[in-house]
C-alpha positions in Angstrom: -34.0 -20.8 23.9 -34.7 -17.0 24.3 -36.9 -14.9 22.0 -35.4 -13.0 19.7 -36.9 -8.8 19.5 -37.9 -6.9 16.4 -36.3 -3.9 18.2 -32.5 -3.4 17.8 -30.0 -0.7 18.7 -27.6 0.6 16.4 -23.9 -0.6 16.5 -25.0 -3.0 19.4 -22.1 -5.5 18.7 -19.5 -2.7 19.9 -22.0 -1.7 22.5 -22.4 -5.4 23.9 -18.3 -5.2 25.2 -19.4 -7.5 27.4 -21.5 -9.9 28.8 -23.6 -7.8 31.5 -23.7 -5.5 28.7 -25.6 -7.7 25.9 -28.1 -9.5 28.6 -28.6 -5.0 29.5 -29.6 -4.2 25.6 -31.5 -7.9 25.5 -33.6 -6.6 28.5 -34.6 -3.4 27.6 -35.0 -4.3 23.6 -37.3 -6.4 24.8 -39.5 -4.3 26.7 -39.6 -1.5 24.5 -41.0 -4.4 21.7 -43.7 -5.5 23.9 -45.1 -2.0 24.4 -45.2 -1.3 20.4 -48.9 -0.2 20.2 -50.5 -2.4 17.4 -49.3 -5.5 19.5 -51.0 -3.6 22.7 -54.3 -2.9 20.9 -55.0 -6.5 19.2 -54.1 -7.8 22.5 -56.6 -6.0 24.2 -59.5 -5.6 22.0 -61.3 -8.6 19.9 -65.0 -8.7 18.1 -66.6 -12.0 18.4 -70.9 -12.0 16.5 -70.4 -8.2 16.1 -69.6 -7.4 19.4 -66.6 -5.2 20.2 -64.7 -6.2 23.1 -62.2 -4.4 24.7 -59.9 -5.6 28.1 -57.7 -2.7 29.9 -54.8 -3.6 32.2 -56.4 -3.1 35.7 -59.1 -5.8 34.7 -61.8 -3.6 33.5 -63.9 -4.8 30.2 -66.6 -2.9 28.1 -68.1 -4.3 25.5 -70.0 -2.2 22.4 -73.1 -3.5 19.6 -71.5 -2.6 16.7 -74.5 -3.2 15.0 -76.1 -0.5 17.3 -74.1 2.6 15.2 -74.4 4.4 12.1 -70.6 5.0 11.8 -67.5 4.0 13.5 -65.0 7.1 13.6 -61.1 6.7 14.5 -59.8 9.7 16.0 -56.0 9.8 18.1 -53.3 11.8 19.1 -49.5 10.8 20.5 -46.1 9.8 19.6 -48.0 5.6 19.5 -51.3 6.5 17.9 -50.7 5.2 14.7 -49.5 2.0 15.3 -52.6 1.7 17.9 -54.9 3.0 15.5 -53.4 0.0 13.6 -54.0 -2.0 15.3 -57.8 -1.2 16.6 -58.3 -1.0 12.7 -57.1 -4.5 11.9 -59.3 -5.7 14.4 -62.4 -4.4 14.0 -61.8 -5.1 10.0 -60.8 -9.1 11.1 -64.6 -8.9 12.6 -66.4 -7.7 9.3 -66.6 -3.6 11.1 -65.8 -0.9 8.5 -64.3 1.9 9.9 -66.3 4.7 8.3 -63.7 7.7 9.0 -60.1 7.4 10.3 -57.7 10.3 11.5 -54.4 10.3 13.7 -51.9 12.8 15.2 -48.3 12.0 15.2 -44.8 13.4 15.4 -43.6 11.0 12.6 -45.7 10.6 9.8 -44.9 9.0 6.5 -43.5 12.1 4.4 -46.3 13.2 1.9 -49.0 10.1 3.4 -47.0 7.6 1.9 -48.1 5.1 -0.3 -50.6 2.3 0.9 -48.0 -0.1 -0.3 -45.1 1.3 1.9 -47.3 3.2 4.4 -49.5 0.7 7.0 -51.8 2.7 7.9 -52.5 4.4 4.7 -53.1 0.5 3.9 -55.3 0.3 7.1 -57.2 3.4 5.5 -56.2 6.0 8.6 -55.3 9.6 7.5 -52.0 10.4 10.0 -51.6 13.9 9.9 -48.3 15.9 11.2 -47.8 17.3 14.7 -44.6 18.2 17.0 -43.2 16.9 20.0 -42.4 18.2 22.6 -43.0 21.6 21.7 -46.6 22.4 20.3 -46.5 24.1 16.1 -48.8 25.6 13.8 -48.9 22.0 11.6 -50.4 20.4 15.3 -52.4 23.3 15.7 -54.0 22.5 12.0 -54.2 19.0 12.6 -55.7 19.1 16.2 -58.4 20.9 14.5 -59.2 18.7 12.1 -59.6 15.6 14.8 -62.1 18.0 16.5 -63.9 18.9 13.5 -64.4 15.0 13.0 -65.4 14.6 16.4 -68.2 17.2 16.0 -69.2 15.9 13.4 -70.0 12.5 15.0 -73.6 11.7 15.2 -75.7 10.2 18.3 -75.8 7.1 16.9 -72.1 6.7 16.0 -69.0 5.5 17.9 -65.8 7.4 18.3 -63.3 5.1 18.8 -59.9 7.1 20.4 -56.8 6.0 20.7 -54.8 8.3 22.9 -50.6 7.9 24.2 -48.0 9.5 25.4 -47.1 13.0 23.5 -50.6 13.7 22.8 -50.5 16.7 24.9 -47.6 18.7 22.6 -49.5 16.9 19.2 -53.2 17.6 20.0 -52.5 21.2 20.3 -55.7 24.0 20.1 -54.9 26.5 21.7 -58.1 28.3 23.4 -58.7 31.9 23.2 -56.8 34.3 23.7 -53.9 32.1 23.8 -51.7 31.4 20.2 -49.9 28.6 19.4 -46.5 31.3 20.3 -48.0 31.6 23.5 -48.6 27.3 24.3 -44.8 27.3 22.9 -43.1 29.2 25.2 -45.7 28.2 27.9 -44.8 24.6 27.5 -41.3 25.3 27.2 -41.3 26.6 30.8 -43.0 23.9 31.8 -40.9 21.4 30.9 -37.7 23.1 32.2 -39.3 24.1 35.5 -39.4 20.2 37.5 -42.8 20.8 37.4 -44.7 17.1 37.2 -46.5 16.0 34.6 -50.0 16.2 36.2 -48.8 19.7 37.1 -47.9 20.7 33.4 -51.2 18.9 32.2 -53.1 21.2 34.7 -51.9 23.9 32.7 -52.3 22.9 29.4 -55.9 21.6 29.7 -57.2 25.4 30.5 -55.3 26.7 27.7 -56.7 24.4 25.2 -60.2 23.6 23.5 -59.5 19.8 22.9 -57.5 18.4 26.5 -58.8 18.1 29.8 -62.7 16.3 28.2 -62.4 18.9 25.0 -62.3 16.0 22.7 -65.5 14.2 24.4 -67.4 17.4 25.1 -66.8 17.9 21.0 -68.4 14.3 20.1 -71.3 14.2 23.0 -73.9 12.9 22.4 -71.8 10.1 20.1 -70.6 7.0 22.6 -66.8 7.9 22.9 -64.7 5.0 24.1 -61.1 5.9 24.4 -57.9 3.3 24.5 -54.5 4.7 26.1 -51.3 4.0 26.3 -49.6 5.2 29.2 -46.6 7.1 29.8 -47.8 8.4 33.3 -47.0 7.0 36.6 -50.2 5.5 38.3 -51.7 5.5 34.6 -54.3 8.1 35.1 -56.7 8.6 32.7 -57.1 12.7 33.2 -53.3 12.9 32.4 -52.5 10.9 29.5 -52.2 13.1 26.5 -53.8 15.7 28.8 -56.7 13.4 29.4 -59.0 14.5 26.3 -61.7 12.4 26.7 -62.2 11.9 30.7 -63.0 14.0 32.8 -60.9 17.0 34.0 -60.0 17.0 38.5 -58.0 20.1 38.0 -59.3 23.9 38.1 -58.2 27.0 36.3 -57.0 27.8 40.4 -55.0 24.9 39.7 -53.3 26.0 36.9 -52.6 29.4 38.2 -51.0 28.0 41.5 -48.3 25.7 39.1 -47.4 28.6 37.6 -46.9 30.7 40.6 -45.7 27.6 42.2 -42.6 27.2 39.9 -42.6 31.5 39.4 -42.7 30.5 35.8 -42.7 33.7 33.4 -46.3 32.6 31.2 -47.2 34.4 28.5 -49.7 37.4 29.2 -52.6 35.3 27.0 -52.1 32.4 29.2 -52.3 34.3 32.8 -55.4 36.5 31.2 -57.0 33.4 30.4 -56.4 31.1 33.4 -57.2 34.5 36.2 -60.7 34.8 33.8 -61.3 31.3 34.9 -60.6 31.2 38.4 -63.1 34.1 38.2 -65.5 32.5 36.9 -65.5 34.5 33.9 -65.0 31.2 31.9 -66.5 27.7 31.6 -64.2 25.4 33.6 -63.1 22.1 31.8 -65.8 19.3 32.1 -65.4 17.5 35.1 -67.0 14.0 36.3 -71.0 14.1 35.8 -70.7 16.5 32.9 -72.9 15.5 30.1 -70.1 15.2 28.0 -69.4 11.6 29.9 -72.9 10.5 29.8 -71.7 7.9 27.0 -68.0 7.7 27.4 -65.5 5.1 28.4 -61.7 4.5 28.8 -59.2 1.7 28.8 -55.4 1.4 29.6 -54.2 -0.9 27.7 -50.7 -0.8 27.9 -48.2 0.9 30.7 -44.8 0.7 32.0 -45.3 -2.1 33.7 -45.9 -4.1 30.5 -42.5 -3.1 29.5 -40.9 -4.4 32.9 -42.6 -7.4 32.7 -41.1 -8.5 29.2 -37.9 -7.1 30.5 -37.7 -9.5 33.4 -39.2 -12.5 31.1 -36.0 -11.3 28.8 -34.1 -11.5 31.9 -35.2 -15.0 33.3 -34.8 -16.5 29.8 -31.1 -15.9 29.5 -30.3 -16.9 32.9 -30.5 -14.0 35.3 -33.1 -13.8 38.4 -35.0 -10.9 37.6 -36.2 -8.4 40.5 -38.6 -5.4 39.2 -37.6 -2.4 41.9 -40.5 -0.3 40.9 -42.8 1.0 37.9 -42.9 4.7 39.7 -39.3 5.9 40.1 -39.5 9.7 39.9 -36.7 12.1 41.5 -34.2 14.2 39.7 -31.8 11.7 37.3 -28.6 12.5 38.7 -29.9 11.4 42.4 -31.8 8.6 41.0 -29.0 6.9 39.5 -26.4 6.6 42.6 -29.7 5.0 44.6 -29.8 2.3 42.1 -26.0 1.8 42.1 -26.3 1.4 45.3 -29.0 -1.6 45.2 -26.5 -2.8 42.6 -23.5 -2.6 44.7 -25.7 -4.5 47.7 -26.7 -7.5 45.3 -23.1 -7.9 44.0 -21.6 -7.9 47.6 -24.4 -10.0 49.8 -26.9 -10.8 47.1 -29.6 -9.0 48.9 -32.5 -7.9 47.6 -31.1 -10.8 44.8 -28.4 -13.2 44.6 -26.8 -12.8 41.7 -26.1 -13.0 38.7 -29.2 -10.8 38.4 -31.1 -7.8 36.4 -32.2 -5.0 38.4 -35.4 -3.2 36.5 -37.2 -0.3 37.2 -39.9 2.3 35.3 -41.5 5.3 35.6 -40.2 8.6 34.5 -37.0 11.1 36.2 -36.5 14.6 35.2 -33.9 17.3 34.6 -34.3 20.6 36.2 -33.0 23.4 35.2 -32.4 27.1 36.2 -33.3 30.2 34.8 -29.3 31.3 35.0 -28.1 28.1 33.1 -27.4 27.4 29.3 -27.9 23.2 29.3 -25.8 21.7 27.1 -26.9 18.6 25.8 -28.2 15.3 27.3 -32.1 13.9 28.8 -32.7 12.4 32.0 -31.8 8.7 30.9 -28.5 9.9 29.9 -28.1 11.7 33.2 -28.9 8.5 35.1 -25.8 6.7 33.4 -23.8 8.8 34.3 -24.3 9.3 37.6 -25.1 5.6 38.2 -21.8 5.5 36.0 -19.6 7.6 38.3 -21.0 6.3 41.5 -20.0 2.9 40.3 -16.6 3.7 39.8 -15.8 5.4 43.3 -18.0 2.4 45.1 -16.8 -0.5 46.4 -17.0 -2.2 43.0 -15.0 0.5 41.2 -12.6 0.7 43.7 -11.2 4.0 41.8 -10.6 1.5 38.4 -9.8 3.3 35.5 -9.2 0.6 32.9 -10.7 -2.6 31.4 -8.3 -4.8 33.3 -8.5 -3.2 36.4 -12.6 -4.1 37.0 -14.3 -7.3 36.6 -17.4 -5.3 34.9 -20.0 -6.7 37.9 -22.5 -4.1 37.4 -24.0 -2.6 34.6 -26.3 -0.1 33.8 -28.4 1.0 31.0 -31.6 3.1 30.7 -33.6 4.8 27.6 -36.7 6.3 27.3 -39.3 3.8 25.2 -39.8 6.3 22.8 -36.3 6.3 21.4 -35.5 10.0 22.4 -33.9 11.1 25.8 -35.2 14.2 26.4 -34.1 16.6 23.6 -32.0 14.4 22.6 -31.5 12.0 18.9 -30.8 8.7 21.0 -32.6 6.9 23.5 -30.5 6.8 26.7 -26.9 5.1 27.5 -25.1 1.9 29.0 -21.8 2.4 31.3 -20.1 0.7 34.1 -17.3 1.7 36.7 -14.8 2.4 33.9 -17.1 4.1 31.6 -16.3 7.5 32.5 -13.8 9.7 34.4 -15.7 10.9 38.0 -14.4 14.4 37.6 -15.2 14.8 34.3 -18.8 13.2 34.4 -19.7 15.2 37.5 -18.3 18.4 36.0 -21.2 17.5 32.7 -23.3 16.4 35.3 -23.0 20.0 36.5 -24.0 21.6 33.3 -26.3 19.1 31.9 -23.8 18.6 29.2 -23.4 14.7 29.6 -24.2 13.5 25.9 -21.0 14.4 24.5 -19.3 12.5 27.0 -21.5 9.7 26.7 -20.6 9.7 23.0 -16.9 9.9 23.4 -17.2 6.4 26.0 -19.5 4.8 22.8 -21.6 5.0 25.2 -25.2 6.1 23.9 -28.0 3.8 23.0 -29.8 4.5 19.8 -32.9 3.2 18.2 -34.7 6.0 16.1 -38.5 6.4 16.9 -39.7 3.4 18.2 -43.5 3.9 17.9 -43.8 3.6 21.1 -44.1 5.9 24.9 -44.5 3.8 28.0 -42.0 6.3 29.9 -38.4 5.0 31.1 -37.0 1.8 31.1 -34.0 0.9 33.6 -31.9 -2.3 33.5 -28.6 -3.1 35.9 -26.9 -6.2 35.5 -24.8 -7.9 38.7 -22.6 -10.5 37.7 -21.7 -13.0 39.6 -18.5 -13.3 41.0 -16.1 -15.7 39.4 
C-alpha cells in the first residue's frame, strides 16, 4: 500500500503519460512533503516537565529550562519560516510554554495578516511580516528591522527562539551603512548571475548587512539565542544558511572583496567603499567564533536535502522500484549536470549497474545557471535546464536511438527535477519531466544556448508546477529506468 502526499502538481494526470512518469511525480511529491517545515520542527523538538528539547539531524541535542526565562521570543526569516515557526509554536504551547512575542519574515504572507480563522499562524499568534525573494526590497528592509528591534529588545533572562531557512538571506535584508537597499539589489543581482557559490554570495552579503553573518545574535546577546534551520546549502553549514544570522561568521571583509574581484562583478560604489573600509580595518569585522555574541547561543539543522531524498526513495521502494540515492551534493552547471545523470540512467537500463532495474535514480543539492555579461536570458532556472539537457541527451543515446515519436521509444528512462520551493530559478513553476521524445535535440540545444528553455518545456507539457510549497531544502532529482519488457 503506498502513502498517499499532501503535495500535488497541477494537471499531473496529463503529466503522468506514463508509467515511469507517475512513479517520477510520486517520488519527488513525496520528498518535497517531508521537508514542509512544521512537520520538520515538531519532529525535532518536544518539551517533556518544562524542559525544551530540541534533536538536529547530525545527532546533536540541547536541551533549555523553560522555567529559567522571563520571556520566550520567536524571531525567523526564509521562504519556510512560517510553517517552522508553526510548528516550534505548537510545540512549546502542547507543553503549557507561552510564547511571549512572535515575528517572522517571508516571501508569501497571508495578504493583509489574514484572519486567525483562515491564517495558521495568525492562529498560532506569530506576526509574518512581508519580505522578497530573491531580490532584497524596501518592505524586507522594514521588516528585517523590526526582527532586530525585537531581538534587542530581548532581556538576559529571556530566550530567543529562531527559526531560520533557505531565502532568509534576500528576506532578512538591512542593509549596513553606506549601503541602500538599491545598492544590496543590484549587488545581489550580480551575484546570482555571476556562478558565484552560495558561500561566496553569503560572504558578500554578510559585510553589507547589520543583521547576517552573527548580526541577529550580536543584537540579542546577552539573551540565550538558540536557532533551528532548515537547510538549502550543501554540507548544511550553519554560517551559510540564510546568511548564517546567528553563528558565527568564518569569512572576512578580504573575503568579500576577493568574490567580487573574483567574478569582476560591477558592485555598487557603497558596497566596494564599505567592504575596502573593512579590509582596512576601518570597520568592525562580523563576529566570529569566541565573540561574546555566542557566549549563550546554539544551533540545530533540523531538516536538509537529505530528508527529502530519503522520503523520495521510501516513495520509490513502496511502489516497487529499488531506489539508489546518487548524491545529496550535486553542484556543476545544469546543462552538464543533466547528460551525467542520463548517462547513469542509460548504464542502469542497459547492464543494471549501479542498479538493476526497474529503478529510481535520486540526487540533491543545488546546480546553477551562469550567465554572461553580453547575453539577454530568456526564460528558464536550473531544474528546467537539467531536463532538457538530460532530455536531449536521452534522445541521441543509446535509449533514444534518434526516436522522435511515442511509438518509436519504449519510454525506459525518465527524468524529472524541481526545486523544493516550487520555483525554478525566476521562474512560476518548479522544474520539468521529459524523456527521449520530449523534445527536438536541435531545438532544445539551440534554448539551451540562450537560456530560453521554459517556453519549450511548456510547448512538450512538460513543466512541473506546484505554487509555493513552504518549503527550501534545495533541488530534488528523480530518473526512472524501466525495465525492459
Amino acid at each position: 500500500m503506498t502513502h498517499e502526499t499532501a503535495v500535488t502538481f497541477r494537471d499531473r494526470e496529463r503529466l503522468a503519460r506514463t508509467a515511469g512518469h507517475g512513479i517520477a511525480l510520486d517520488c519527488l511529491a513525496a520528498g518535497i512533503e517531508a521537508a514542509l517545515p512544521e512537520r520538520l520542527v515538531r519532529d525535532a523538538a518536544s518539551v517533556t516537565d518544562g524542559t525544551l528539547r530540541i534533536a538536529g539531524v547530525d545527532g546533536a541535542v540541547g536541551e533549555y529550562d523553560l522555567d529559567a526565562y522571563d520571556r520566550i521570543v520567536l524571531l525567523g526569516a526564509g521562504k519556510a519560516a512560517a510553517g517552522a515557526a508553526r510548528g516550534l509554536a505548537g510545540v512549546l504551547g502542547g507543553g503549557d510554554a507561552e510564547v511571549d512575542e512572535a515575528l517572522v519574515v517571508t516571501d508569501d504572507p497571508p495578504a493583509g495578516g489574514g484572519e486567525p480563522s483562515t491564517n495558521p499562524s495568525a492562529a498560532a499568534g506569530i506576526e509574518v511580516i512581508p519580505g522578497d525573494h530573491p531580490l532584497p526590497s524596501e518592505r524586507g528592509v522594514e521588516s528585517a528591522r523590526r526582527v532586530l528591534d525585537a531581538a534587542e529588545r530581548a532581556g538576559p533572562d529571556d530566550l530567543v527562539l529562531a527559526v531560520v531557512t533557505g531565502g532568509g538571506s534576500a528576506l532578512l535584508a538591512a542593509p549596513a551603512d553606506p549601503v541602500s537597499v538599491e545598492d544590496l539589489r543590484a549587488l545581489t543581482s550580480g551575484l546570482l548571475a555571476s556562478g558565484a557559490s552560495i558561500d561566496e554570495i553569503n560572504a558578500v552579503r554578510k559585510h553589507c548587512s547589520a543583521v547576517k553573518g552573527g548580526g541577529l545574535a550580536r543584537a540579542a546577546a546577552p539573551a540565550t539565542t538558540v536557532a533551528l534551520a532548515v537547510s538549502d546549502v550543501i554540507g548544511d553549514p550553519l554560517d551559510t544558511i540564510a546568511s548564517g544570522p546567528t553563528v558565527p561568521d568564518p569569512s572576512t571583509y578580504a573575503d568579500a572583496l576577493a568574490v567580487l574581484d573574483r567574478y569582476d562583478l560591477d558592485a555598487p560604489a557603497a558596497v566596494r567603499e564599505r567592504l575596502s573600509a573593512g579590509a582596512e580595518g576601518d570597520r568592525p569585522e562580523t563576529p566570529a567564533a569566541g565573540d561574546p555574541a555566542f557566549a549563550r547561543s546554539a544551533a540545530f539543522v533540523v531538516g536538509n536535502g537529505r530528508t527529502a531524498l530519503d522520503a523520495a526513495a521510501g516513495a520509490a521502494a513502496e511502489r516497487g522500484y529499488q531506489p539508489l540515492v546518487l548524491s545529496a551534493s550535486v553542484r556543476g552547471e545544469a546543462r552538464e549536470v543533466g547528460p551525467t545523470h542520463a548517462a547513469i540512467a542509460e548504464e542502469c537500463a542497459a547492464r543494471g549497474s549501479p542498479v538493476e532495474p526497474p529503478a529510481v535514480l535520486l540526487s540533491g543539492g543545488e546546480t546553477t545557471v551562469t550567465l554572461s555579461d553580453a547575453e539577454e536570458p530568456g526564460t528558464g532556472g536550473p531544474n528546467a535546464e537539467f531536463v532538457a539537457s538530460a532530455g536531449v541527451a536521452l534522445a541521441e543515446g543509446p535509449l533514444g536511438d534518434g526516436a522522435r515519436t511515442e511509438d518509436e521509444t519504449d519510454h525506459r528512462v525518465v527524468v524529472a527535477s524541481v526545486d523544493t520551493d516550487g520555483l525554478d530559478g525566476p521562474t512560476d513553476v518548479a522544474g520539468a519531466v521529459a524523456d527521449a521524445t520530449t523534445l527536438d535535440p536541435d531545438a532544445a540545444r539551440d534554448a539551451l544556448d540562450r537560456h530560453d528553455v521554459y517556453p519549450l518545456l511548456d510547448d512538450a507539457d512538460a513543466l512541473l508546477e506546484t505554487g509555493p510549497t513552504g518549503t527550501n531544502v534545495n533541488d530534488l532529482r528523480a530518473i526512472v529506468v524501466e525495465k525492459r519488457e
